[in-house]
C-alpha positions in Angstrom: 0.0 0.0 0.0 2.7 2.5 1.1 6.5 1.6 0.2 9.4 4.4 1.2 12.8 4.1 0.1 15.7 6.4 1.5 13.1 9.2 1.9 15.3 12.3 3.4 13.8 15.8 3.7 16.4 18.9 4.3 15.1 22.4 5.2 18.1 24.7 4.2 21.0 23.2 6.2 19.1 20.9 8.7 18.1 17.3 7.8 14.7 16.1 9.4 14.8 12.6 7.9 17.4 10.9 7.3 17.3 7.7 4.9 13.9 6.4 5.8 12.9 2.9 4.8 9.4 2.3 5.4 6.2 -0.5 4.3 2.9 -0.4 5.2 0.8 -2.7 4.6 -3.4 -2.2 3.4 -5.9 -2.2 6.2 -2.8 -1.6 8.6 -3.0 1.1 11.9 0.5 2.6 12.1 0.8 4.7 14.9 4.4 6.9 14.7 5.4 7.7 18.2 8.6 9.8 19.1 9.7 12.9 21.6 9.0 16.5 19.5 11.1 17.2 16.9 11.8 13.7 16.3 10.5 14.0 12.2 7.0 12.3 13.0 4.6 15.2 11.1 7.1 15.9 8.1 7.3 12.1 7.3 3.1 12.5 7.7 3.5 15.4 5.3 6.0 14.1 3.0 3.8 10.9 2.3 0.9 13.1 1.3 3.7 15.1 -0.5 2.5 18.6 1.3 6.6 18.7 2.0 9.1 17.8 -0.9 11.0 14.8 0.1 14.8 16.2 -0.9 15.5 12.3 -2.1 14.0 9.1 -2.4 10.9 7.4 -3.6 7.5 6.9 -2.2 4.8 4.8 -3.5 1.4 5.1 -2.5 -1.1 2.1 -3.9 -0.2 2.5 -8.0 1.2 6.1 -7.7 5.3 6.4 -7.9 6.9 9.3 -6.7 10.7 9.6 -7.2 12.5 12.3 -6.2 14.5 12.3 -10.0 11.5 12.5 -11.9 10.7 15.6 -14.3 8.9 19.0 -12.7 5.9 17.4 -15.0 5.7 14.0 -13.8 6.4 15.0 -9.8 3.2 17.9 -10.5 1.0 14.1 -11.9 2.4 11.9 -8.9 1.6 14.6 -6.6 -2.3 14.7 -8.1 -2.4 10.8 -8.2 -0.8 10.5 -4.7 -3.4 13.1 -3.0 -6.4 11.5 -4.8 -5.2 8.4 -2.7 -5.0 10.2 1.2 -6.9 11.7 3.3 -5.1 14.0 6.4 -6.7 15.4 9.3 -4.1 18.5 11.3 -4.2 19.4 14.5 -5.9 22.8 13.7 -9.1 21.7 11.8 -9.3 23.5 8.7 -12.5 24.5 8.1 -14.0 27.1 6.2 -15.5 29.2 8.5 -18.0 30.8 6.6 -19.7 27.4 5.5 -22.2 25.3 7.4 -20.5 21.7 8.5 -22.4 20.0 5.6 -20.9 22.5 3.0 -17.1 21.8 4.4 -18.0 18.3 3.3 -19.6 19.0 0.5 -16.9 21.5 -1.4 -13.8 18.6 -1.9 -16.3 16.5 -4.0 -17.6 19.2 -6.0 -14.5 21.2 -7.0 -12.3 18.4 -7.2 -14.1 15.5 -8.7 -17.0 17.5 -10.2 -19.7 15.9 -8.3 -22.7 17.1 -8.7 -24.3 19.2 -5.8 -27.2 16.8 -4.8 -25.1 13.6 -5.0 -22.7 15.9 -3.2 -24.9 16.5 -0.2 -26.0 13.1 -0.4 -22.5 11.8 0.6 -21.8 14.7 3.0 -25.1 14.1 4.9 -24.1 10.0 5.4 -20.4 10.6 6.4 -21.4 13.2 8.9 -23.9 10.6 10.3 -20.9 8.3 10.2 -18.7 10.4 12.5 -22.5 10.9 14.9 -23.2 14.7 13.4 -26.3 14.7 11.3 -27.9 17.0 13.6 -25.2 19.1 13.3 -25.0 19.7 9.4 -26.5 23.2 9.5 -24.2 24.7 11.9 -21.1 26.8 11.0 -17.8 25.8 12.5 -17.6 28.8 15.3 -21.1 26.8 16.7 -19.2 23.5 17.3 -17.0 22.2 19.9 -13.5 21.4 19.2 -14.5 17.2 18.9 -17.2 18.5 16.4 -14.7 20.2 14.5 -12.1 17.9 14.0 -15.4 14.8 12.9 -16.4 17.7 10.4 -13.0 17.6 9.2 -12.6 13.9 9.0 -16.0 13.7 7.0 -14.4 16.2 4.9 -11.3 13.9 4.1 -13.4 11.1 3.1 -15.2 12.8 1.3 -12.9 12.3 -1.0 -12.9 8.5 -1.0 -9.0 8.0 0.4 -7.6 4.5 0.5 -5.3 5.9 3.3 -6.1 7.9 6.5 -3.3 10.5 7.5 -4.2 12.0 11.0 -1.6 14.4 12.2 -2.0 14.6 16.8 -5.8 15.1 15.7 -6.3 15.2 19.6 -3.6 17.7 20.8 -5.5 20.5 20.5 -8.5 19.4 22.4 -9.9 19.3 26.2 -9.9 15.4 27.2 -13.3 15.4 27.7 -13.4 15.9 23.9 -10.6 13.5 22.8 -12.8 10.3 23.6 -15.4 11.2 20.7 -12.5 11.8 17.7 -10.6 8.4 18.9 -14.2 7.0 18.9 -14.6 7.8 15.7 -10.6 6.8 14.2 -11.7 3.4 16.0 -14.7 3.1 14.1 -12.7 3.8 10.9 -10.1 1.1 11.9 -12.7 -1.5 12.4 -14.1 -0.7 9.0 -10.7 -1.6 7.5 -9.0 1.7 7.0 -5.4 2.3 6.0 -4.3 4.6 8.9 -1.0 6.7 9.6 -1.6 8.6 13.5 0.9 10.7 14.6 -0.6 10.7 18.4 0.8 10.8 22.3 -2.7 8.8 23.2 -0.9 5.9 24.3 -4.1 3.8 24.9 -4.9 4.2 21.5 -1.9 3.4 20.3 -1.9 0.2 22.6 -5.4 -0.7 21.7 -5.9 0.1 18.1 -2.7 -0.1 16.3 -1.7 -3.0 15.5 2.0 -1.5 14.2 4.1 1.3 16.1 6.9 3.3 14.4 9.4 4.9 16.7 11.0 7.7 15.8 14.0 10.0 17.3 15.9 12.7 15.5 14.6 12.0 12.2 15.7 8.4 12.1 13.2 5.5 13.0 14.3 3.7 15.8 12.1 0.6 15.7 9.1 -0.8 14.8 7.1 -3.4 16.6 3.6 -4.5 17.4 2.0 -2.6 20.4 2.4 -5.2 22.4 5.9 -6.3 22.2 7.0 -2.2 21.7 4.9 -1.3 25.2 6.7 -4.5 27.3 10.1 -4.7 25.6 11.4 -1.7 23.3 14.6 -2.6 21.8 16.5 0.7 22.2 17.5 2.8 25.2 15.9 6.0 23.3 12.3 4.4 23.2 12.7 3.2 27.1 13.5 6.8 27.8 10.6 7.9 25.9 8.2 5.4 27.5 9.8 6.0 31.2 9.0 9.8 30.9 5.4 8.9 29.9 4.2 6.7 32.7 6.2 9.7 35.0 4.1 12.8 33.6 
């Protein structure tokens, strides 16, 4: 599904990733853990190719990125590669000035041309998916921040990705609030999703993913399943990291 081979992304002098090697598999939960500033949300970025990776190749399902290729064919990988990913940020990116239902609604029409009534048809059920139909009327500055960020993952599958990018979708919430957007990323899991979560919800990552990627200056670390990565990390930088979690 996703393949990565000696991705590296340089801003000006610094390196952020450094040589990463990376498969993912379809219908896998990949949760990237790591301290801050340990590359987790420019790799996110890179794979949905919102950051130039400075070498390297990426594949996403049939689309082939390489880092060689022609201005032309990057501008076609980069189309083909997006039509295949969906991301959810921190900082929900809606459009203020349109009701919940038209945030959905736009991707569809402007993008793929849908037509505006079998565009509100498909808005209407995925905001019943993430448990908003009664809220499809309302603008954003109405809803809570957990309403916000299931607008804005009904918005991403709008567009029909085969892959789920979800960059800390919780961090800028209240906890009371986290529990309904992890409800809904376990709902999506259980309906066979590709996902990529960069998160610090350790029970979700624990519970749901069922592959963790460590990272630490740019570099991963290790990966594992949650269960062996939780009991028995491999490298003194992930026992650090877990050590300073349980002490918080």
């Amino acid at each position: 599904m996703i393949e990565l081979r000696h991705l590296s992304k340089q801003f000006d002098e610094l390196t952020v990733l450094h040589d990463i090697d990376l498969r993912i598999r379809s219908n896998e939960i990949v949760v990237l853990l790591g301290p801050s500033g340990s590359g987790k949300s420019t790799l996110l970025r890179c794979i949905n190719l919102l950051e130039d990776p400075s070498s390297g190749s990426m594949q996403v399902g049939d689309a082939l990125w390489v880092h060689t290729m022609s201005a032309a064919e990057k501008k076609k990988a980069v189309r083909e590669i997006r039509k295949r990913t969906g991301m959810v940020f921190q900082s929900f990116n809606l459009f203020p000035h349109l009701t919940a239902i038209e945030n959905v609604m736009i991707a569809p029409m402007t993008v793929k041309q849908i037509a505006k009534s079998q565009a509100y048809e498909i808005a209407e059920s995925l905001l019943a998916k993430v448990g908003l139909a009664d809220k499809k009327d309302v603008h954003p500055s109405r809803l809570s921040g957990g309403q916000k960020q299931r607008v804005a993952i009904a918005q991403s599958l709008a567009m029909e990705p085969q892959i789920m990018l979800f960059d800390e979708p919780t961090s800028a919430l209240d906890p009371e609030l986290t529990g309904e957007v992890l409800s809904v990323m376990k709902q999506l899991a259980l309906d066979g999703m590709t996902m990529i979560v960069v998160t610090h919800e350790m029970k979700f990552a624990k519970n749901v993913a069922n592959h963790i990627i460590f990272m630490s200056d740019g570099v991963i670390q290790e990966e594992a399943p949650p269960e062996t990565f939780f009991a028995q990390p491999k490298t003194e930088r992930a026992r650090k990291f877990l050590h300073q979690l349980t002490h918080i």
